[in-house]
N, C-alpha and C positions, 0 to 999 in steps of 0.2 A: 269301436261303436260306429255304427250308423249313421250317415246326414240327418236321419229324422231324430237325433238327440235334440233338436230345435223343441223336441215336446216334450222336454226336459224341465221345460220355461212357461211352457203354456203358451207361446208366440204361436205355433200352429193352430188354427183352432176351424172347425168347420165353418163354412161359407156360405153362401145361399143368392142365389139374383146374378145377373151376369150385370156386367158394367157397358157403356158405352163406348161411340169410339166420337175422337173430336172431330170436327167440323172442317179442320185445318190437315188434315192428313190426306197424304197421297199413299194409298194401302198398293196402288201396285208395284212392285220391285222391279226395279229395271236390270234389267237380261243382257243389255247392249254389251259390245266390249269395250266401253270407256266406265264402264262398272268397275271399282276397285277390285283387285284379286286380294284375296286374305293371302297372306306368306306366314307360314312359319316358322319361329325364333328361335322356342324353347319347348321341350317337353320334359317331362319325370314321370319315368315310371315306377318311381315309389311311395311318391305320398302327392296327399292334395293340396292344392294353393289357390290361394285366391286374388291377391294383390298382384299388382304391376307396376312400378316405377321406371321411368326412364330419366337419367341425369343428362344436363344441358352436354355433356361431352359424348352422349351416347351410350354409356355403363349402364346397365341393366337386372333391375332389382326384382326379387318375388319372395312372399312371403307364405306360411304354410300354419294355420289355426292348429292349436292342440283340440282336434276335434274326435278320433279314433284311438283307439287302443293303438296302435301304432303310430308313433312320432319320431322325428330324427331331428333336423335342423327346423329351423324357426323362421331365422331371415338370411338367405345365400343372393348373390352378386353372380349374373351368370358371365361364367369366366370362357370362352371358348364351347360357348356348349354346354357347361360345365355347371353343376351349383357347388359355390364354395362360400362356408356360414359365413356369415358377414356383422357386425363389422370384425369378429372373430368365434374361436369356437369357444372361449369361454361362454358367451353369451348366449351361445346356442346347447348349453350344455345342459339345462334345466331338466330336472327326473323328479318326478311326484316327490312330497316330502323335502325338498330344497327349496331355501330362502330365495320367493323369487324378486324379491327387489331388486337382485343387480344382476339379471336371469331373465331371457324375454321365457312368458310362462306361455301364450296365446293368443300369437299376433294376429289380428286382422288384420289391416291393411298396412300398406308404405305408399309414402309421394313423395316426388323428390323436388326441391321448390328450384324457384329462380335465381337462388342466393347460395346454392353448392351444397345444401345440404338434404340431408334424408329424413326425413319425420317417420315413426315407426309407432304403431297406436299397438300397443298390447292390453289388447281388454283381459287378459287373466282370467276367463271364464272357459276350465278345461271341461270339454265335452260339453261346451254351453251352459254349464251349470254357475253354479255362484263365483263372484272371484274368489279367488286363489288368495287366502291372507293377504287382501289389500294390496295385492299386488300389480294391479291395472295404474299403466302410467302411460307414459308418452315421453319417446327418445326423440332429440337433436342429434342428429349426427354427421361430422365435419367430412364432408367425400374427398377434400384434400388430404386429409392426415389420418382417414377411418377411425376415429375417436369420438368418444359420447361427446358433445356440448354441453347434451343437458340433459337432465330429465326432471319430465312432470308428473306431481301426483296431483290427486283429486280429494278435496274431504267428502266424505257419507255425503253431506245434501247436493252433492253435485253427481257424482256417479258410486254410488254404495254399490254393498256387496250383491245385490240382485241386479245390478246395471251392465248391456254389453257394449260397449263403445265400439263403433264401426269404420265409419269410413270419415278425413281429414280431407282440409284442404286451410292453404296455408295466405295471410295476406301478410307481407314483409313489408309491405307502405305502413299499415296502421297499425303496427304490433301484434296482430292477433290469428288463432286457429277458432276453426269451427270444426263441429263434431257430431256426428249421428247419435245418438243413442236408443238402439234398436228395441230392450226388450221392454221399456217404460214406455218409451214414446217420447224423445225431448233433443235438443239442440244442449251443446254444451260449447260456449264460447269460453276462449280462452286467452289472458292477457299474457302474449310469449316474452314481455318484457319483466314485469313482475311477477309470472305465477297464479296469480289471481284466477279463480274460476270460476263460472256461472252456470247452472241450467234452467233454459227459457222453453217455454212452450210447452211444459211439460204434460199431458194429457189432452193436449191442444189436439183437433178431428185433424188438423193437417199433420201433424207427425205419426196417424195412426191410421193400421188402415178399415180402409170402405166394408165397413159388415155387409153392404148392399153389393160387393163386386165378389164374384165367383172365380176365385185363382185354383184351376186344378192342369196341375201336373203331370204325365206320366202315371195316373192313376192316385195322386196325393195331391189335398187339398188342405193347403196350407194359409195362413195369416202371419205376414211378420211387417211390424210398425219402420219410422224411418230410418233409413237405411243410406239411399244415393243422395249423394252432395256435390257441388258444382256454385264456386266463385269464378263470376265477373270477372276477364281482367284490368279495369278499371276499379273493381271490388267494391262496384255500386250495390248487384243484387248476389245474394245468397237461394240458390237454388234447392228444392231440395224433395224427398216424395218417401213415403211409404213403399215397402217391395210390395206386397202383392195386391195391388189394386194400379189403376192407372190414371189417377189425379195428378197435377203436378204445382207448386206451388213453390211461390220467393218470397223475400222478405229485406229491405231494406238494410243492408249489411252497416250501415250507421249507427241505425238503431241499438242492431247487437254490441254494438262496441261500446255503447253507452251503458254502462250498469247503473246507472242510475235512473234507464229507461222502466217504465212500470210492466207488471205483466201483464198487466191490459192494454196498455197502449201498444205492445209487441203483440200481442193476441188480437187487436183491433187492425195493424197496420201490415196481417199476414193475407198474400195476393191467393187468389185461384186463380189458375189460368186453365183451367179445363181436365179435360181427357184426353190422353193421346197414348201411352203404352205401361204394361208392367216393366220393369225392371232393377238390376240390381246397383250395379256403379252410373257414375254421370261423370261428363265433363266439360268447359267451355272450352271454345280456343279464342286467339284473340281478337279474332272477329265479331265473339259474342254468340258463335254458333253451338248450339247444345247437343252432346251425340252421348246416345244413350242406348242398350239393347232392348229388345224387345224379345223377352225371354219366351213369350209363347206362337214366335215367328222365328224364332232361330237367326235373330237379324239385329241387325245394326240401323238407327235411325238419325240424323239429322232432324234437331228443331234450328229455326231461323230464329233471329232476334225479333223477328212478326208472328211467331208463333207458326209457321207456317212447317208442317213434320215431311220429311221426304226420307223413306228409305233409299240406304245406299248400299246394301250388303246383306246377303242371305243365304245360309248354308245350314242343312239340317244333320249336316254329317261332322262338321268342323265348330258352329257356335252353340255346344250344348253346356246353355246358362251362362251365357258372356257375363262375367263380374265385375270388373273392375276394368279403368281405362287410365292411361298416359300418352299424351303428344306429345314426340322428340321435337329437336331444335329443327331436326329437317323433314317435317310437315306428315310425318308417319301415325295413325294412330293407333297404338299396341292395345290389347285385349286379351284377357287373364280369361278362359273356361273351367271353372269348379265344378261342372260336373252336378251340381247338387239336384235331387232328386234324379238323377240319371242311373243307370249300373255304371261303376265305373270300366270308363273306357281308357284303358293306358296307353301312351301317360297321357296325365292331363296335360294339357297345351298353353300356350300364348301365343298369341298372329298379331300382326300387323298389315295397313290398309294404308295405301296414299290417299292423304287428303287431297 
């Protein structure tokens, strides 16, 4: 099946009005040669991937949606080039009709935190449709020993069977995950010490996007709620935005940790910070610098902790639909291309960029 199974869901939806651009953007892309060059990691030319992980020792993670009639591995470790399933091929072993509780069904994303291990979000929604028998969870996984640590489930009120959970990021100071949930529109905080789950913001205008912003594609004009995510390394703010419009917004990552915060005062205490681009992944580094694509400039952008946007990277032949992003230990910033609304062009890729 097709990228456009997103209309599966009804996430795509027609658009109308063009959106603006922020105040704080430098729109021209600098040409110099102290321009980072995109390099090369990884490519496959057999199936799609979206994710990117890179571990503090340099190991290097991707993962691949059950999103096409054509599926193999789930989540691979590239070995030499190589993709080999990871954390084994049990795992990656899953075929319609099997139990996928101990089976990744339909991984979105992987991040690899600062504490060795691999977080792996499988929303279980094959071909973007409903989950898979409950089968949407969230793996810990030990990079020293390849071994599950853990896994999470979610009940109904927090991510049900019409829920896609997306993209992760992890704070290991105050016990907790944050999580997109793409096709409602919601944040899903997570206590990684006890299990405990939340969804905040659910319907909220900042997890959804701009009916007034016009995202058209490659000839398709799509709508999908939030999506990119991006903690603070201090894990002060929770950043976070809608794919197809170009608002961006944070929220007090305190706040989220408190479940016994109200959802009005989580709905009262959510930031705008403006316009500045479409896209799909986000990340800090720990500067506080925000780098995120700009899916309909084929670029890479830098936001400042003053909100201030400078592109640093632009290639209409190499970033078609930069997804997802990882900063190694040594200052590189890696970048997943899914391709999505593209024909595909094989294989889909991964680059990386000196910070």
């Amino acid at each position: 099946m097709s990228k456009l199974n997103f209309l599966v869901l009804g996430i795509f939806l027609a658009a109308c009005n063009s959106g603006q651009t922020n105040k704080n953007t430098t729109d021209t892309i600098a040409t110099s040669t102290a321009v980072p060059q995109l390099e090369e990691v990884f490519g496959d030319t057999a199936y799609q991937l979206t994710g990117v992980a890179v571990a503090k020792d340099g190991r290097l993670f991707t993962n691949y949606p059950y999103w096409a009639d054509k599926h193999g591995y789930s989540v691979v470790e590239v070995v030499k080039g190589k993709p080999v399933p990871y954390p084994d091929t049990a795992w990656n072993s899953f075929q319609k009709g099997d139990d996928g509780q101990n089976k990744f069904v339909c991984v979105q994303s992987v991040v690899a935190d600062d504490q060795g291990f691999l977080w792996v979000v499988d929303a279980a929604g094959i071909s973007l449709g409903p989950v898979y028998q409950a089968a949407n969870k969230v793996l810990k996984i030990n990079l020293a020993t390849n071994q599950v640590d853990r896994i999470y489930h979610f009940p109904e009120t927090v991510a049900g069977k019409d829920s896609y959970l997306n993209d992760i990021r992890i704070d290991n100071v105050n016990g907790f995950a944050y999580m997109t949930s793409s096709t409602n529109g919601g944040i899903v905080v997570l206590n990684i010490k006890t299990g405990e789950s939340r969804l905040v913001l659910h319907d909220h205008y900042s997890v959804k996007s701009d009916p007034q912003y016009h995202f058209e594609l490659n000839g398709r004009t799509m709508k999908v709620n939030a999506d990119g995510i991006a903690l603070t390394a201090d894990q002060q703010w929770l950043y976070y935005k809608p794919l197809t419009d170009n608002k961006l917004y944070r929220i007090n990552a305190a706040l989220l940790r408190n479940f016994k915060t109200s959802m009005r005062t989580l709905q009262d205490s959510v930031k705008d910070l403006g316009r500045f681009v479409t896209t799909d992944g986000m990340i800090c580094d720990k500067a506080g610098n925000l780098y995120m694509g700009d899916l309909e400039k084929n670029a890479i952008v830098k936001i400042t902790p003053d909100l201030q946007m400078h592109y640093i990277a632009q290639d209409k032949t190499k970033l078609l639909w930069p997804d997802s992003y990882s900063i190694s230990a040594d200052g590189y910033l890696y970048i997943s291309c899914s391709q999505i609304t593209y024909p595909p062009v094989l294989p889909y890729k991964i680059f990386r960029l000196k910070l």
